[in-house]
C-alpha positions as CSV (number, residue, x, y, z in Angstrom):
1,X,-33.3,-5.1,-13.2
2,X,-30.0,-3.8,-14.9
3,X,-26.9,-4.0,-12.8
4,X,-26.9,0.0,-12.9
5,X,-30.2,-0.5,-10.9
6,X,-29.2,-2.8,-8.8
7,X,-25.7,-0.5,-7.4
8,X,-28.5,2.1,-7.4
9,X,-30.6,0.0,-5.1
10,X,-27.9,-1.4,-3.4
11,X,-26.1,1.9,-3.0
12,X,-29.2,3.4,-1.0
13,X,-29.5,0.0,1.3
14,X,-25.5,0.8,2.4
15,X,-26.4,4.5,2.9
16,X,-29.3,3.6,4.8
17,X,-27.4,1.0,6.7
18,X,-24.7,3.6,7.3
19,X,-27.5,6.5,8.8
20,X,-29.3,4.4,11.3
21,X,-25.7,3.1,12.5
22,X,-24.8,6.5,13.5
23,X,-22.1,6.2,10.5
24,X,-21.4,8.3,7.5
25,X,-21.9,6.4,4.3
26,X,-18.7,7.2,3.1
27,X,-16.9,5.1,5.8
28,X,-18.2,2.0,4.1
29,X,-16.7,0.5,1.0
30,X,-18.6,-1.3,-1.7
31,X,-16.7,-4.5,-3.2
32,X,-18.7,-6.1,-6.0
33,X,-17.9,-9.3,-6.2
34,X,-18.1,-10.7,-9.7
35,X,-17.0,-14.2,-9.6
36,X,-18.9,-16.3,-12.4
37,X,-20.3,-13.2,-14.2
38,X,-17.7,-12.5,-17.2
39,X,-15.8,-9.2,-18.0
40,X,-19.1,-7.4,-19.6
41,X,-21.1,-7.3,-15.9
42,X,-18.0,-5.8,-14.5
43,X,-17.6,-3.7,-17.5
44,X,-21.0,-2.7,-16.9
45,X,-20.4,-2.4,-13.1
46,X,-18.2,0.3,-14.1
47,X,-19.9,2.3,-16.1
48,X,-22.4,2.5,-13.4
49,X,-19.2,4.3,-11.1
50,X,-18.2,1.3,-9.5
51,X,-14.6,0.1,-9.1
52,X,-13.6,-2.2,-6.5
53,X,-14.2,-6.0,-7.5
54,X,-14.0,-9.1,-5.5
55,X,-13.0,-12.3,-7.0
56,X,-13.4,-16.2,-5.4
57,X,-11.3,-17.8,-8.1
58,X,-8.0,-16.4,-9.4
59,X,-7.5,-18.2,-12.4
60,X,-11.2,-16.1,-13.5
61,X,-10.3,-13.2,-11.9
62,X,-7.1,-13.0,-13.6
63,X,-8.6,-13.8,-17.0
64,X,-11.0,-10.3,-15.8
65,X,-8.5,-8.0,-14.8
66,X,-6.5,-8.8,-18.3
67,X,-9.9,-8.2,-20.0
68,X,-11.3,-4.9,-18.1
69,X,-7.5,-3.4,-18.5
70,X,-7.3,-3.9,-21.7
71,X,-11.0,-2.3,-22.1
72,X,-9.4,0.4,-19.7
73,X,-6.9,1.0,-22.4
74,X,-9.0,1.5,-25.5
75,X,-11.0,3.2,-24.1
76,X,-8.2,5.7,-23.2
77,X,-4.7,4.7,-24.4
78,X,-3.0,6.8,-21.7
79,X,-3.9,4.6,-19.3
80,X,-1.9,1.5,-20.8
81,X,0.6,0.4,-18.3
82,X,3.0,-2.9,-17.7
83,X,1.5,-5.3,-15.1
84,X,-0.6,-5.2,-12.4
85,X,-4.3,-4.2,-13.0
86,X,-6.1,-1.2,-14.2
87,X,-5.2,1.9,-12.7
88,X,-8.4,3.0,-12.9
89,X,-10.2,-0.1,-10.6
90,X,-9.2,-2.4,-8.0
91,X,-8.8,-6.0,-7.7
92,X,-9.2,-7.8,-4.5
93,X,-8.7,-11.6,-4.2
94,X,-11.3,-12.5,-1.8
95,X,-11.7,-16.8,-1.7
96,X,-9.4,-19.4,-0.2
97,X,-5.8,-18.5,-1.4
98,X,-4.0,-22.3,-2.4
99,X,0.0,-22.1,-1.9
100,X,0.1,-23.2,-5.7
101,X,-2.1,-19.8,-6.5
102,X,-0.3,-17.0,-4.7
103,X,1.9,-16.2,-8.0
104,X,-0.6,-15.1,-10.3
105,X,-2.3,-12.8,-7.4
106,X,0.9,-11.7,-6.2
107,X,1.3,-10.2,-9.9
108,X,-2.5,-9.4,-10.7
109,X,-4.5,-8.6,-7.5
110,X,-4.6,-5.0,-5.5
111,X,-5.8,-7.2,-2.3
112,X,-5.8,-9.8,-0.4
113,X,-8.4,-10.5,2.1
114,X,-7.6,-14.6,2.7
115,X,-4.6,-14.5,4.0
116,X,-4.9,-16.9,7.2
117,X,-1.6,-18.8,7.3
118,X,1.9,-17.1,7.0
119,X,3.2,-19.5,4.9
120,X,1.0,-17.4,2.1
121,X,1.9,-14.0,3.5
122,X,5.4,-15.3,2.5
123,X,4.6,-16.6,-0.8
124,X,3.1,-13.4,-1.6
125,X,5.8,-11.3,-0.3
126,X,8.1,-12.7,-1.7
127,X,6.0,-13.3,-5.2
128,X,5.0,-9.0,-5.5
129,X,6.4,-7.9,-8.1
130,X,8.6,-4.7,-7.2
131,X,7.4,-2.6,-10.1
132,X,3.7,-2.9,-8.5
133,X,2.6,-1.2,-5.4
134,X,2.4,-2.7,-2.0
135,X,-0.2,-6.1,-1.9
136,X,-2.8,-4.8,0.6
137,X,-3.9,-7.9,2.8
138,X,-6.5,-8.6,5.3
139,X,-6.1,-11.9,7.4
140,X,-9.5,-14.1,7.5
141,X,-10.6,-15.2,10.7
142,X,-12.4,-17.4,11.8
143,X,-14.9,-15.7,13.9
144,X,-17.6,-18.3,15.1
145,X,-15.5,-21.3,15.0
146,X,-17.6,-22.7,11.5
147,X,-16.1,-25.9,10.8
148,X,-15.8,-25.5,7.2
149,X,-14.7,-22.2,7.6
150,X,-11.2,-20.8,6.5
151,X,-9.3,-18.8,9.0
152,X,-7.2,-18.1,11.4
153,X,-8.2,-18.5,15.2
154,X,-9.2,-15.5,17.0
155,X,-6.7,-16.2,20.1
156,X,-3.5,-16.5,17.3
157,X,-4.8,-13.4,15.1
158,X,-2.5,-11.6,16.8
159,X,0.5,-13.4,16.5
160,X,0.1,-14.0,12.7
161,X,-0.7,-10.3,12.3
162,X,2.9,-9.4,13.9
163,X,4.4,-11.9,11.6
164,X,2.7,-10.4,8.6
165,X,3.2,-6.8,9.3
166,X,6.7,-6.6,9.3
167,X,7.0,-9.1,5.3
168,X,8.5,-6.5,2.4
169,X,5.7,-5.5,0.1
170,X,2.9,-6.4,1.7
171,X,0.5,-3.7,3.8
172,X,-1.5,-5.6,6.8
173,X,-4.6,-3.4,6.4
174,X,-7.0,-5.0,8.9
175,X,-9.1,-8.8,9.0
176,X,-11.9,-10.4,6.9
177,X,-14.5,-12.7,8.3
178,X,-17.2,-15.0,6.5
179,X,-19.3,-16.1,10.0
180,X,-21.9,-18.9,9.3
181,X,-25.1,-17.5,8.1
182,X,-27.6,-16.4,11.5
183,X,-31.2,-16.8,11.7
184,X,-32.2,-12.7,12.7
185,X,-30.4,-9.9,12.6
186,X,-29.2,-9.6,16.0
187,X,-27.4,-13.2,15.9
188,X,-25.5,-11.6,12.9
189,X,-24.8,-8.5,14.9
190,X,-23.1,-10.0,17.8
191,X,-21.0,-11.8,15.5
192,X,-19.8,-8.9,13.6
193,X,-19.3,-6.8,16.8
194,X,-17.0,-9.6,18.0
195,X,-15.1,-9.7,14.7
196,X,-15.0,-5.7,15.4
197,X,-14.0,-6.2,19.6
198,X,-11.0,-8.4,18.0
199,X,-9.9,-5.6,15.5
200,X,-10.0,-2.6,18.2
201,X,-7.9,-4.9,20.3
202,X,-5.2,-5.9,17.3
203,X,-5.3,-1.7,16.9
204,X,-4.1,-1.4,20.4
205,X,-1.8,-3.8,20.6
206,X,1.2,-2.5,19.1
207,X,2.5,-0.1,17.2
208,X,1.7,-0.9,13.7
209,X,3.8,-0.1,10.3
210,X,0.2,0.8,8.5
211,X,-2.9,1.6,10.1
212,X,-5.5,-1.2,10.9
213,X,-8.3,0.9,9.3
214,X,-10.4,-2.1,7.2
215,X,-13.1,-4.6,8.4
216,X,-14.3,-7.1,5.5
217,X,-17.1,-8.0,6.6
218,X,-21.2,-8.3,5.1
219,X,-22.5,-9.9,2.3
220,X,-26.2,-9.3,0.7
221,X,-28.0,-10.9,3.1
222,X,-25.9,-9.8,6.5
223,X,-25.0,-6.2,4.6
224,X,-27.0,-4.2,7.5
225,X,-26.0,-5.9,10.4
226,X,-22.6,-5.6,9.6
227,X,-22.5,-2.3,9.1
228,X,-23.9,-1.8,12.4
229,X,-21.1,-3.9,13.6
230,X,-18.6,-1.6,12.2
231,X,-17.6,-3.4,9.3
232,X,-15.7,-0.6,6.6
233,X,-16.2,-2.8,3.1
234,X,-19.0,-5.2,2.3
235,X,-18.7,-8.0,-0.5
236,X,-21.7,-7.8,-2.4
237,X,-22.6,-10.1,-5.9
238,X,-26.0,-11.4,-5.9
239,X,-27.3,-8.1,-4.9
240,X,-25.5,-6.7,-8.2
241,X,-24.9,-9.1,-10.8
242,X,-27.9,-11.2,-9.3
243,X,-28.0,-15.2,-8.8
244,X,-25.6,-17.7,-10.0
């Protein structure tokens, strides 16, 4: 199958997700996550109507957003702007973000959803370039406890979300998870309705400057029980761009 059919395909399986979760389709967001396919699938990706990408690595990603903007541009010169990615699509940086690697997403990326230590929240702060919009961020938590997992704790996500919602030119938009993969779908459900139980509670908390209004969470294989679980953007590759 073409990636057009397979965002047709997948398109339906969020919608259906969405229904029998009581939800409206629209509350879920579709990130296709592109990492190891080169600029043509994403290229392709868009000319199928979608535009919010997900990228593991950020030297590749970067090499992609430099590719699909300049695309962006000849294929309508108006668009052509100084920095930052395409106007027209958004970039989020969604693997383990290195202290060494926060300048080039700082300067490329629309997102971050790995942000787990505020030494990086810093970084990137301090590394957004003030001619670019707000970095949106998500902190990664580590829900289940995986050992090999990235993230912060659940009992100090709140602490590092204070510390990151107040940093100049970064949004703290919500919290990304990547639980352990479950045997049945009800073992991935009570994970994502934890990960969900821990957001509501960050909501309440305080305050915010923004609104806590995004839950990263669902891949292709755990896409329907996350949505069920209240999750507001799933990351999505093989389902798209198929097997690496």
């Amino acid at each position: 199958m073409s990636i057009t059919s397979q965002l047709e395909v997948l398109r339906k399986r969020i919608d259906k997700a969405s229904t029998q979760a009581g939800r409206s389709p629209a509350s879920v967001t579709l990130l296709a996550v592109s990492k190891t396919f080169g600029a043509d699938a994403v290229i392709e990706a868009v000319q199928a109507g979608q535009r919010a990408f997900g990228e593991n690595y950020v030297q590749e990603g970067v090499e992609k957003i430099l590719a699909l903007r300049a695309w962006s541009q000849a294929q309508d010169p108006s668009l052509a702007k100084e920095g930052g990615a395409s106007p027209t699509l958004q970039w989020h940086c969604i693997g383990p973000l290195q202290s060494n690697k926060t300048r080039p997403v700082a300067e490329h990326f629309d997102w971050v959803h790995s942000v787990d230590r505020l030494k990086i929240a810093q970084r990137l702060s301090e590394q957004r370039p003030a001619h670019l919009p707000p970095l949106q961020v998500c902190l990664q938590v580590n829900i289940d406890g995986g050992p090999n997992k990235a993230g912060v704790a659940p009992a100090q996500a709140l602490a590092l979300a204070q510390a990151v919602a107040v940093l100049p030119r970064l949004v703290l938009r919500g919290l990304m998870t990547i639980p352990e993969p479950a045997p049945d779908f009800e073992t991935a459900l009570a994970v994502h309705r934890r990960t969900r139980a821990l957001f509501e509670t960050l909501q309440a908390s305080q305050p915010w400057p923004a609104p806590l209004d995004t839950l990263s969470m669902g891949m292709s294989a755990d896409l329907e029980a996350a949505v069920a679980g209240g999750s507001t953007l799933v990351r999505v590759g093989t389902a798209i761009f198929g097997g690496r």
